[in-house]
C-alpha positions in Angstrom: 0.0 0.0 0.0 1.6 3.6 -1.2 0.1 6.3 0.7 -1.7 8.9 -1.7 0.1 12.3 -1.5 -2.0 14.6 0.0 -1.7 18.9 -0.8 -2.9 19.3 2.5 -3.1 17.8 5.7 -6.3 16.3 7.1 -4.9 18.1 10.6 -5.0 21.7 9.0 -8.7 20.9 7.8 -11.7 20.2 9.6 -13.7 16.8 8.4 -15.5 16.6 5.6 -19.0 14.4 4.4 -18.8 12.9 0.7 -21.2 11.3 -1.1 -19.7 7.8 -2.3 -21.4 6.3 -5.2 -22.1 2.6 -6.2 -23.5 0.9 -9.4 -25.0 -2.2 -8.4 -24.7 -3.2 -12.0 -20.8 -3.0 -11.5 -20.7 -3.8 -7.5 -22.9 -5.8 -5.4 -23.1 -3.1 -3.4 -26.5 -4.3 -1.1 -24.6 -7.6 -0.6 -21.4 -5.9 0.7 -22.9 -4.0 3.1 -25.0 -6.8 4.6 -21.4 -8.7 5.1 -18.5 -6.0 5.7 -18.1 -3.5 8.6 -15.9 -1.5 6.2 -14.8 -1.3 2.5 -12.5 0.0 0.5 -13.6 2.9 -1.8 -12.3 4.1 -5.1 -11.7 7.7 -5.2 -11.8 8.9 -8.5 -12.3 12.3 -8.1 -10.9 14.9 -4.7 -8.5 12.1 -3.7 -6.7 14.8 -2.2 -8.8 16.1 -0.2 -10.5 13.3 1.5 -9.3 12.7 4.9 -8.6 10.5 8.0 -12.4 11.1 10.1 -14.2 12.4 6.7 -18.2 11.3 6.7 -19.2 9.3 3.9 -23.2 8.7 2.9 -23.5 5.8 0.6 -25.2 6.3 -2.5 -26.3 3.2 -5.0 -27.3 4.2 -8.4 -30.2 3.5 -10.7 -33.6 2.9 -10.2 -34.1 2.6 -6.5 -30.8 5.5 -5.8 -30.2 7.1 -2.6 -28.1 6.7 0.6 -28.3 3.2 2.2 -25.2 3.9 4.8 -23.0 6.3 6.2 -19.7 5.5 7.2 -16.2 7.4 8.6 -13.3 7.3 6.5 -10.5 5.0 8.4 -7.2 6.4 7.4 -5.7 8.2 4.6 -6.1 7.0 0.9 -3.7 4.5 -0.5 -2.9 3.1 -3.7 -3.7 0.0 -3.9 -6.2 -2.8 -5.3 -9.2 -3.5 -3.9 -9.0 -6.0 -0.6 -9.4 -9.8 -1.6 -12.7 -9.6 0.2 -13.8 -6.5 -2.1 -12.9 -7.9 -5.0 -15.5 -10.8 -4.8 -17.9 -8.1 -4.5 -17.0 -6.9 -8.6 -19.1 -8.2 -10.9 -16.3 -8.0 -13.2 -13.2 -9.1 -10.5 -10.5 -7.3 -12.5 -12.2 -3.8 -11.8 -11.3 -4.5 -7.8 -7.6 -5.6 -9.1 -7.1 -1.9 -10.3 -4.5 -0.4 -8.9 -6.5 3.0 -7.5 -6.4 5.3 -5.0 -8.8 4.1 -2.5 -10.3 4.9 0.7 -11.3 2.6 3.9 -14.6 3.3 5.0 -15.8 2.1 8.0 -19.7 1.3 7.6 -21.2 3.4 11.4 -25.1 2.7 9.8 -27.0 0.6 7.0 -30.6 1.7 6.1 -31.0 -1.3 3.3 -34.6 -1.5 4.5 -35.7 2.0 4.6 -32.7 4.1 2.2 -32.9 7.9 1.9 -34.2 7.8 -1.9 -33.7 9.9 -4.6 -37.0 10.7 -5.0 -37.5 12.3 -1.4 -34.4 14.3 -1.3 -35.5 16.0 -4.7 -38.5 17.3 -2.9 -36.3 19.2 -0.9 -34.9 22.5 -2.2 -31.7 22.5 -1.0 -31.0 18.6 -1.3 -32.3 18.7 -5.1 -29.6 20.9 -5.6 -26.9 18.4 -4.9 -24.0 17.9 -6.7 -25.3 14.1 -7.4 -28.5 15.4 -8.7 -26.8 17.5 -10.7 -24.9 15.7 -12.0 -24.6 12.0 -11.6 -21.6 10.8 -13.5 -18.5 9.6 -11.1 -18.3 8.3 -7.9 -17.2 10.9 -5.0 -19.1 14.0 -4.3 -18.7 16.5 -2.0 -21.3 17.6 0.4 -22.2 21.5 2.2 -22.1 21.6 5.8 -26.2 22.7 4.9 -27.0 19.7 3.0 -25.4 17.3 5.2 -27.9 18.5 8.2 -30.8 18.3 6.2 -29.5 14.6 5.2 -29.1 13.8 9.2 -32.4 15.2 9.9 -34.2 13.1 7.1 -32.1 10.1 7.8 -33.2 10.3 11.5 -36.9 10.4 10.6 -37.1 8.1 8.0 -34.6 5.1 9.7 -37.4 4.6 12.4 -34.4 4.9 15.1 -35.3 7.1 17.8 -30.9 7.5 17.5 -29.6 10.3 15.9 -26.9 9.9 13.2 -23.8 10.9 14.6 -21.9 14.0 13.8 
């Protein structure tokens, strides 16, 4: 594993929350997060600035989209392939074998049963303004300090848990 050079260090910045997209058509996404406490994640785009304690909602593409986790970044990206255990989550295994910079994400909640969809978050103003709706194509977004306390408050309300989402 080859550390990913950062321009800035995760200590001189405050954390951040990222959107992390998944196409079930590529990655058995639902499956993964019914068997792994935490993941390795491509970054493809801001690799450097996503950071040791960074938020991360979990967001699976297509028809049923939305946020079905939310996790904490564990560590700073690396370059590396995807761990053995992700790569038998590839539909197509030489995609994991990639040599990427990725980020370990440690899974904190899954919502598989009731996921923050698409649909509801485009009712909302501010949240159909998000860079994902905007624009879907890629896999890591970033997300306002404003839209990510909407998200908590929706996610709260719709997950039946009478438990906030952590900060």
């Amino acid at each position: 594993m080859k550390p990913v050079q950062s321009k800035t260090s995760a200590t001189n910045s405050s954390s951040r929350v990222w959107i992390f997209q998944a196409n079930p058509k590529k990655y058995r996404i639902e499956d993964a997060l019914q068997a792994e406490q935490s993941e390795y994640w491509s970054l493809n785009q801001h690799v450097q600035d996503i950071h040791d304690g960074d938020r991360v909602l979990i967001w699976l593409s297509g028809s049923n989209a939305g946020i079905y986790a939310v996790g904490t970044v564990v560590g700073e990206p690396v370059l590396q392939m995807d761990s053995p255990a992700g790569i038998s989550y590839w539909r197509d295994p030489a995609e994991g074998k990639k040599l990427k910079p990725r980020a370990l994400v440690r899974y904190d909640e899954v919502f598989l049963d009731c996921p923050l969809e698409k649909a509801l978050l485009q009712l909302d103003p501010l949240l159909s303004n998000m860079r994902i709706m905007r624009f879907a194509q890629g896999t890591n977004f970033p997300v306002t300090e404003a839209e990510w306390q909407a998200i908590k408050k929706r996610l709260h309300s719709t997950s039946g848990n009478n438990t906030p989402v952590t900060e």
